[in-house]
C-alpha positions in Angstrom: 95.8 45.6 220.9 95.1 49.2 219.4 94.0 50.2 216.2 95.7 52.5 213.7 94.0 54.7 211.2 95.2 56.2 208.3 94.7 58.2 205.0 97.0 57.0 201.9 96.6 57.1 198.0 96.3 53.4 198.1 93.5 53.6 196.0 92.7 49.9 193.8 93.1 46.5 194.2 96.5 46.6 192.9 98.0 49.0 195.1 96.2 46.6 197.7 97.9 43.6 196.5 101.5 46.1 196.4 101.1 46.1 200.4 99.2 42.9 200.7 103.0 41.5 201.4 104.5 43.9 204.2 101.3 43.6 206.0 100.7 40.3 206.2 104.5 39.6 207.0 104.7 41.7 210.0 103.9 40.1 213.2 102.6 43.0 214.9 100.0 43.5 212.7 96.9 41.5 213.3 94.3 42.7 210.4 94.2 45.4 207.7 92.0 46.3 205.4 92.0 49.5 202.8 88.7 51.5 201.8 89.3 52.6 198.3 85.3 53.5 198.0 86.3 56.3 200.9 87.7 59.4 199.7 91.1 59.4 202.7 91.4 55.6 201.4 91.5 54.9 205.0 94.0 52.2 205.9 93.0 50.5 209.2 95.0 48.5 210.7 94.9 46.0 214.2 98.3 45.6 216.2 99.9 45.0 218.9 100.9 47.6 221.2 104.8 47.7 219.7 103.8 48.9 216.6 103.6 52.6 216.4 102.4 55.0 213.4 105.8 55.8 212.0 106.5 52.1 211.5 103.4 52.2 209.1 104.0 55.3 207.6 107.7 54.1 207.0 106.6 50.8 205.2 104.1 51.9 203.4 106.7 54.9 202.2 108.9 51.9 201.2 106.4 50.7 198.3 106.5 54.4 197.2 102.7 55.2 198.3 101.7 58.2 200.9 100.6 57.7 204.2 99.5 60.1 207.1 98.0 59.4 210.8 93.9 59.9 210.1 93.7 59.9 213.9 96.1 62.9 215.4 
């Protein structure tokens, strides 16, 4: 398992719920979770080793929000 981090512009509940269904769909990701009180709305996520950053930037990209590795 590693752990992902990221800032976005995912920034209220209903840019959470937006997501809510690519996350919980994919089988490599084990728990997310989006801090909108943060100022990076830090997207964390828990996966399994086969998913990579640029599968997350990708989807997220997909719902038309911004995404960028937190953790170079």
């Amino acid at each position: 398992m590693k752990v992902l981090i990221f800032q976005t512009n995912i920034d209220s509940n209903q840019n959470i719920e937006a997501v809510q269904p690519l996350f919980n769909s994919n089988s490599h990701i084990i728990d997310w979770s989006v801090d909108t009180e943060d100022i990076d709305n830090v997207l964390r996520i828990e996966a399994t080793d086969y998913l990579q950053e640029t599968d997350v930037i990708n989807l997220i990209g997909t719902q038309g929000f911004y995404c960028d590795d937190l953790v170079g």
